[in-house]
Every structure is written in C-alpha cells, then in structure tokens.
C-alpha positions as CSV (number, residue, x, y, z in Angstrom):
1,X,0.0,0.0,0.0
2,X,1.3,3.5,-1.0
3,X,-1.0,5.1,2.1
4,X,-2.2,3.4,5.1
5,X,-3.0,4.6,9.2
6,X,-1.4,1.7,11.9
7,X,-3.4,2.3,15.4
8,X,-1.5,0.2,18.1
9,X,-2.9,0.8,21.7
10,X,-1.4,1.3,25.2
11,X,-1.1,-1.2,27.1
12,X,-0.7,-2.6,31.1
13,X,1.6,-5.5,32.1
14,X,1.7,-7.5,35.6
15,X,-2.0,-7.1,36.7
16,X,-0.1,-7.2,40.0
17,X,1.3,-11.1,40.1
18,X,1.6,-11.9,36.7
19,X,5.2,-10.3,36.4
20,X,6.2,-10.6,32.8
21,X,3.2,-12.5,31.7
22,X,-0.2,-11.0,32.3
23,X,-1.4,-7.9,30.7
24,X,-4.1,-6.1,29.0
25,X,-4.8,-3.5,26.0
26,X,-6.5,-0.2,27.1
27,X,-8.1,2.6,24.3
28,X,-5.4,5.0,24.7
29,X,-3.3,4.9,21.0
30,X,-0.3,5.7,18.9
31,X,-1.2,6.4,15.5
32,X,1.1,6.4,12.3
33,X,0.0,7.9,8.8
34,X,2.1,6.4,6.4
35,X,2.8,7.8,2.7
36,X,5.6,6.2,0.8
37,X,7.4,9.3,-0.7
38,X,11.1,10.0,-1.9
39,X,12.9,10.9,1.2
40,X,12.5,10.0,4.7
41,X,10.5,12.4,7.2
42,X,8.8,12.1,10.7
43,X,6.1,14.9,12.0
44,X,5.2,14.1,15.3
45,X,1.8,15.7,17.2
46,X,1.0,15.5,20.9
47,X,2.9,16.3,23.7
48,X,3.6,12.7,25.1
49,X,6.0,12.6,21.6
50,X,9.9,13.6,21.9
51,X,12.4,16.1,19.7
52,X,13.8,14.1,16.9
53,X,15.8,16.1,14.8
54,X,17.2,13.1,12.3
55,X,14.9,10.3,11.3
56,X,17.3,7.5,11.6
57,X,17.2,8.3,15.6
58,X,13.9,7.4,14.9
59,X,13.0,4.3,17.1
60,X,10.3,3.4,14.6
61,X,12.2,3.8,11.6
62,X,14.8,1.4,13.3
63,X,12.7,-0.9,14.2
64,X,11.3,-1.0,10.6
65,X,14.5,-0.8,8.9
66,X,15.6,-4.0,11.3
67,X,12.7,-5.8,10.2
68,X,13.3,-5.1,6.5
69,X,16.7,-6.1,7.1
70,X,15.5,-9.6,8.8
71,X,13.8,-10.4,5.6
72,X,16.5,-9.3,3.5
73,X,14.3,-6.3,1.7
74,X,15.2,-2.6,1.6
75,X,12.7,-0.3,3.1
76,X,11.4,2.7,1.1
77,X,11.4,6.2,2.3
78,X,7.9,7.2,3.8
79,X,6.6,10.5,5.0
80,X,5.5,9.3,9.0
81,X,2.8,11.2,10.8
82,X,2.8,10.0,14.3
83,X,0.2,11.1,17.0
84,X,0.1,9.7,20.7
85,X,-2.1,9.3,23.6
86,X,0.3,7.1,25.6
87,X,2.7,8.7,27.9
88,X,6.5,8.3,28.2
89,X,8.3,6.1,30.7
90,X,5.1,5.7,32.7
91,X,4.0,2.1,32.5
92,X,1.6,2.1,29.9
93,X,3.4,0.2,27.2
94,X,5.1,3.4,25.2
95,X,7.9,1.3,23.7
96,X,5.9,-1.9,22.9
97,X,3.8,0.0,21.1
98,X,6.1,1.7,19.3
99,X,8.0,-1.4,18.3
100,X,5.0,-3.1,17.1
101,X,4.7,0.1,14.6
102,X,7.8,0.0,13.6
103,X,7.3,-3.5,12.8
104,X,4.2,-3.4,11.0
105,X,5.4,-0.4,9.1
106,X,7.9,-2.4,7.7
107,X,5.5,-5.1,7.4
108,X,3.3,-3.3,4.5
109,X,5.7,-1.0,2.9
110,X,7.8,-4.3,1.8
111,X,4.6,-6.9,0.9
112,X,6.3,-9.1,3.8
113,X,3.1,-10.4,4.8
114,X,4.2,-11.5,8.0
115,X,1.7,-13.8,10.5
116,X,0.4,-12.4,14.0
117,X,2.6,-14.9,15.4
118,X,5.9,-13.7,13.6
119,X,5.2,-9.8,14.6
120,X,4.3,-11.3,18.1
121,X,7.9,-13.3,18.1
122,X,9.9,-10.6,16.9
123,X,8.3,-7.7,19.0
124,X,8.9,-9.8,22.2
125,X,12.5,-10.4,21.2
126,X,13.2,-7.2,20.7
127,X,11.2,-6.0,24.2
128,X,12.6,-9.2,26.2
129,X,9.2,-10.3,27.1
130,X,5.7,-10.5,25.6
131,X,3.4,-9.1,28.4
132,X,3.3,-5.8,26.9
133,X,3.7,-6.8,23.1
134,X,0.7,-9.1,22.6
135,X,-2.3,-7.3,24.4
136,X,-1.0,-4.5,21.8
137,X,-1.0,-7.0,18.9
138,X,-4.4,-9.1,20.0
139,X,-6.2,-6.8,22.3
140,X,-7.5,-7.6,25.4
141,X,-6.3,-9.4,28.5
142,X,-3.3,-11.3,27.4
143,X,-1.4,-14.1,29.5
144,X,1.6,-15.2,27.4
145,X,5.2,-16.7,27.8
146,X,8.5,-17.3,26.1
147,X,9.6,-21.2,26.6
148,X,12.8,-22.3,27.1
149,X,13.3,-23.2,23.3
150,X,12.5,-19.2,22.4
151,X,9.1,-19.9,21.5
152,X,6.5,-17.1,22.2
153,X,3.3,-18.8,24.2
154,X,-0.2,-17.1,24.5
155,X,-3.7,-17.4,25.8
156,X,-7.0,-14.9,24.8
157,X,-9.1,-14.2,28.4
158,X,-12.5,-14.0,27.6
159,X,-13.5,-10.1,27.7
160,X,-13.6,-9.1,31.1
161,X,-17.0,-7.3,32.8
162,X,-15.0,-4.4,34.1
163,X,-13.3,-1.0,33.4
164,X,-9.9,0.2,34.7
165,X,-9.0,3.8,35.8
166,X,-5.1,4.7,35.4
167,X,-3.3,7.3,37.7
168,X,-0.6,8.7,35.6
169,X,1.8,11.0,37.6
170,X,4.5,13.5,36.1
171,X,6.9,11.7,37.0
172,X,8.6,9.1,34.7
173,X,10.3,5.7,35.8
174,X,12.9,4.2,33.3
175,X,12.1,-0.2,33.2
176,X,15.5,-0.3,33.7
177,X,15.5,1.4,37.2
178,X,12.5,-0.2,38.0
179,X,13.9,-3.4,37.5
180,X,17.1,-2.6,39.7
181,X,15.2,-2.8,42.4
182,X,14.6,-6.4,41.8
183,X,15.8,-9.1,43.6
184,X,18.5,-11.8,41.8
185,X,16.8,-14.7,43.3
186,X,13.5,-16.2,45.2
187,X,13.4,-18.4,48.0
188,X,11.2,-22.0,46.5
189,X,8.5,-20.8,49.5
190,X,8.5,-17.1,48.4
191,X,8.3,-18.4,44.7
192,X,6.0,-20.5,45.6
193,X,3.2,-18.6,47.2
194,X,4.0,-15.8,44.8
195,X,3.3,-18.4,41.8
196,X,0.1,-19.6,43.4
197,X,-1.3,-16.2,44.1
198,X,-1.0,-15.8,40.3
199,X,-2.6,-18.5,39.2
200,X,-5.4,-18.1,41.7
201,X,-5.7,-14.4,40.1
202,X,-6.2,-15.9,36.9
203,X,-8.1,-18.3,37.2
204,X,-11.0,-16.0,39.6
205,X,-10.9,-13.7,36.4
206,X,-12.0,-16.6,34.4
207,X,-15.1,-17.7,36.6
208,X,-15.7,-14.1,36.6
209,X,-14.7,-13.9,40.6
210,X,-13.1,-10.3,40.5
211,X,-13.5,-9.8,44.1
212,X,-11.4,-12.5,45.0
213,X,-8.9,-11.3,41.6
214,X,-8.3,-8.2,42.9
215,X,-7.2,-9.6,46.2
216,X,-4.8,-11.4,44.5
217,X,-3.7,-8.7,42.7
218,X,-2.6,-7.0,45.7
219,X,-0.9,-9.6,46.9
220,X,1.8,-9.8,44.4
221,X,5.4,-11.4,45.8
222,X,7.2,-11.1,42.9
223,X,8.0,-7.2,42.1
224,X,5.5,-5.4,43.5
225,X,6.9,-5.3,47.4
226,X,10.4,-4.1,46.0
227,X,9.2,-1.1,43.6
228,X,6.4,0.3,45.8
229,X,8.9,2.9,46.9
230,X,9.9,4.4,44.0
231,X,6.5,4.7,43.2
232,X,4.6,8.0,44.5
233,X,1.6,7.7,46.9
234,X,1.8,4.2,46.1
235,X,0.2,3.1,49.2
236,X,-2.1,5.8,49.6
237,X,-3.4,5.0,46.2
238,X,-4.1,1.4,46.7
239,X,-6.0,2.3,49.6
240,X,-8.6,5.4,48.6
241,X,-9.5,3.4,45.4
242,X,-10.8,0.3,47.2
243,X,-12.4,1.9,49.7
244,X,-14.3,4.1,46.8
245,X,-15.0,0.9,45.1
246,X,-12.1,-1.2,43.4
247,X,-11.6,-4.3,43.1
248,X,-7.9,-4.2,43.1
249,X,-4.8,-1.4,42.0
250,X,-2.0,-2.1,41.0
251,X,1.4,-0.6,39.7
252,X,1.1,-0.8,35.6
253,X,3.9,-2.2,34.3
254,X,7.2,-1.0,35.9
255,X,5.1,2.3,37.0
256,X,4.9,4.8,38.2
257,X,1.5,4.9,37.1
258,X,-0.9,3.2,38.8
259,X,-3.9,1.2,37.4
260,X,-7.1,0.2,39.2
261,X,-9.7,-2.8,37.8
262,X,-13.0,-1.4,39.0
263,X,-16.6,-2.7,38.3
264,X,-18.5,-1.0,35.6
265,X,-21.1,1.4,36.4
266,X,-18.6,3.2,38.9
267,X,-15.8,3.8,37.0
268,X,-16.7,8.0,37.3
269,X,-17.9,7.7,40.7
270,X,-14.3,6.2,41.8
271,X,-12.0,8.4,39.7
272,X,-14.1,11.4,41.0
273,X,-13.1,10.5,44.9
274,X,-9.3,9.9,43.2
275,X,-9.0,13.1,41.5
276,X,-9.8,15.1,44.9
277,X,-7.0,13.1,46.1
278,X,-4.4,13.2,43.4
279,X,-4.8,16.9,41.9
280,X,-1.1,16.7,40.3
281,X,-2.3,13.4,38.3
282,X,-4.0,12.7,35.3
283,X,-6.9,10.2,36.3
284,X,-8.1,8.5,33.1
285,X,-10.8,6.3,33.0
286,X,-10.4,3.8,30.2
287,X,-11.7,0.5,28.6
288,X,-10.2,-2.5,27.8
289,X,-9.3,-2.6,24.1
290,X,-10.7,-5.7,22.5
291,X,-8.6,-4.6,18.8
292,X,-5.3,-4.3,19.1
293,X,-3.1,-3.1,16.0
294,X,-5.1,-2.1,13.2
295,X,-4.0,-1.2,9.8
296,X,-6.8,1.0,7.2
C-alpha cells in the first residue's frame, strides 16, 4: 500500500502477580500515517511525543529498517505522521507500542506479509518479554510466555466485565530502574506462594470472581513489594480506590502509574473520589481494548 493509518494501543503488564506474563490493552493509542514518498521524514503531534531532529534516531524507523533487514528487503522512504495518547516512561506500554509500529510499518511498505505470530515473536524479542507486546497486537487481556526453546506462548481471556481507571503521575520511571530494584533470586516458598497467588488471580478472572482477583492482585510477591517505593503515593493509592470501590490497584507495568480494575457502572464515581485526592495526576478512565493493532 502506498498510504495506510497503523493504530497500536497502550497497554498494562503485571496485573499485580503476573510479572512478565499478564497484561491487558487499554483505548489509549499511537497512530502512524504512512505515505511512501522520496525521502525519509517524521512529523510528530502530541505532547507525550519527543524532539527528533534526524529520522534514523527514529526508534520506529529502526525498528522497521531492522525488520526489512531480517527479511532481507530494503525499506522505502515514507513520509510518517505520528500522533500519541500514551505517555513516556510511565507504564503504559510506550515502547511496545512503538516497536510493534515500527514493525508493521515495515511489514506493509515491503509486501512481507508477516503472521500475527511472527510480529508477536519478533516484537517480544526485541522488548525481552511479551506481556506488553501481545495485548498491543491481540487486544485484550493477554497471559503469554517465552519457553525455554525461544518460543512465544499465548492465551485470549475472555472479555472481562470491568473497566480500569489509570493514575498517571509526572513523574517518569525508566524499566531499567524499576527493575534494579529487583531481587536476583526467590526463595522455593517465596516463589511458591508468589506463583500460586497468580494463578489463583487468573483463574477468579476466568469464573468471573473479580472480588477475589483483585485480592490477589494485591498480593503480588514477585516485584511489586520491591518497587512500591519508587513509586509515588503508592500506598495511599491502593487504599482510597478500594475503599471508593475497586476491586484491586495495582502498579502498571514498571510504574509509576498506577492502574485500578473497578466494576462498571462506577468507574466515574471512583475516579471522582481519586481526583480530589491526586490533583497533580492525570486520572483516566479507560476501557479495555478488545482490537489491538489495526491497519486502514
């Protein structure tokens, strides 16, 4: 195609004790209008997008040109106009999302025709994991895996009967700090009961117990307990929203936003009582996006 839009949505990984593995789609969205022309340029609009003064700093273009170059084609020059609802360095997917455009950029500008499955595999190895990649590809609430033989694992949820409200603070968080904080090694009891409480969160969101799911959510052993301090009003958070309503809150991804699973029909009535409480965030109540990448 010599003119096509990519929509890839934000996106939420951990859902508390599924570290690396559980995550979920939500309708916030980078957009890309794509017209093949003779030289390369990049317009960017929205404020969540940074400077770049040379295209081939571009991490979508270099993601594209990577994925050209896997398949051994040459990528065409392409006027790029990018516009973005999701937010830098603040948990909500901003890089996945990205890479999955760059991908799928380079997907239709050189016929490649690549599977679900091959974007999925190659997003995740570029990201290191595919909690964040294939909600973003699939839509809704992902739980996926990489095996020990490289191969990237996945499973649909059914769509879930609730909303989530996200609490996205100035602040940014690099992954790379956030997973500092990390320890090297779990005890088999610690792993243990932290790997239980994650499959019991699953499996309540299945039978459609999210009362019991967002318990476990906030019982998380595995990262939660070690980033909660780099994380503003962390605690205080966590606590308003379920006593306005939530089922659970949890950090998003390596934070420092916060996301809270809440029961629909009270989404505004909860983010109300937040935003009294958390006048220097944004409060955004969102949806779970059933889509994933799209390409008109």
């Amino acid at each position: 195609m010599n003119q096509f839009k990519i929509t890839v949505p934000a996106s939420s990984a951990n859902m508390g004790p599924g570290f690396d593995s559980a995550g979920l789609a939500v309708n916030r969205f980078l957009t890309l209008y794509v017209k093949k022309q003779e030289a390369w340029s990049f317009k960017h609009h929205g404020h969540f997008l940074p400077v770049i003064t040379d295209y081939r700093d571009h991490l979508i273009y270099q993601i594209a040109k990577q994925t050209a170059e896997r398949y051994e084609k040459t990528l065409p020059a392409c006027q790029v106009t990018i516009e973005s609802e999701i937010p830098l360095a603040r948990g909500l997917g901003s890089s996945s999302s990205a890479v999955l455009a760059g991908i799928e950029l380079a997907n239709q500008v050189c016929d490649l025709s690549l599977s679900t499955e091959q974007k999925l595999q190659y997003g995740t190895e570029i990201e290191g994991h595919p909690d964040n990649i294939a909600p973003a590809l699939f839509g809704g609430v992902i739980i996926s895996t990489t095996t020990p033989g490289g191969d990237v694992e996945y499973v649909s949820l059914p769509a879930l009967d609730l909303d989530v409200i996200v609490y996205i603070p100035i602040v940014e968080l690099k992954t790379k700090a956030a997973r500092d904080v990390l320890p090297d090694n779990f005890s088999r009891r610690d792993a243990t009961t932290a790997s239980s409480i994650s499959n019991v969160m699953i499996a309540s969101l299945l039978s459609g117990d999210y009362e019991l799911a967002g318990k476990m959510m906030e019982n998380d052993g595995f990262h939660e307990p070690f980033r909660a301090e780099l994380i503003p009003n962390y605690e205080i958070i966590k606590q308003e929203a379920k006593i306005a309503g939530a089922y659970g809150t949890v950090i998003s991804g390596a934070g420092p936003t916060m996301i809270s699973f809440v029961p629909k029909g009270k989404t505004t009535e909860i983010a109300a009582h937040m935003e009294t409480l958390l006048p220097d965030y944004e409060v955004a109540m969102l949806e779970i996006d059933q889509n994933g990448l799209q390409i008109e």
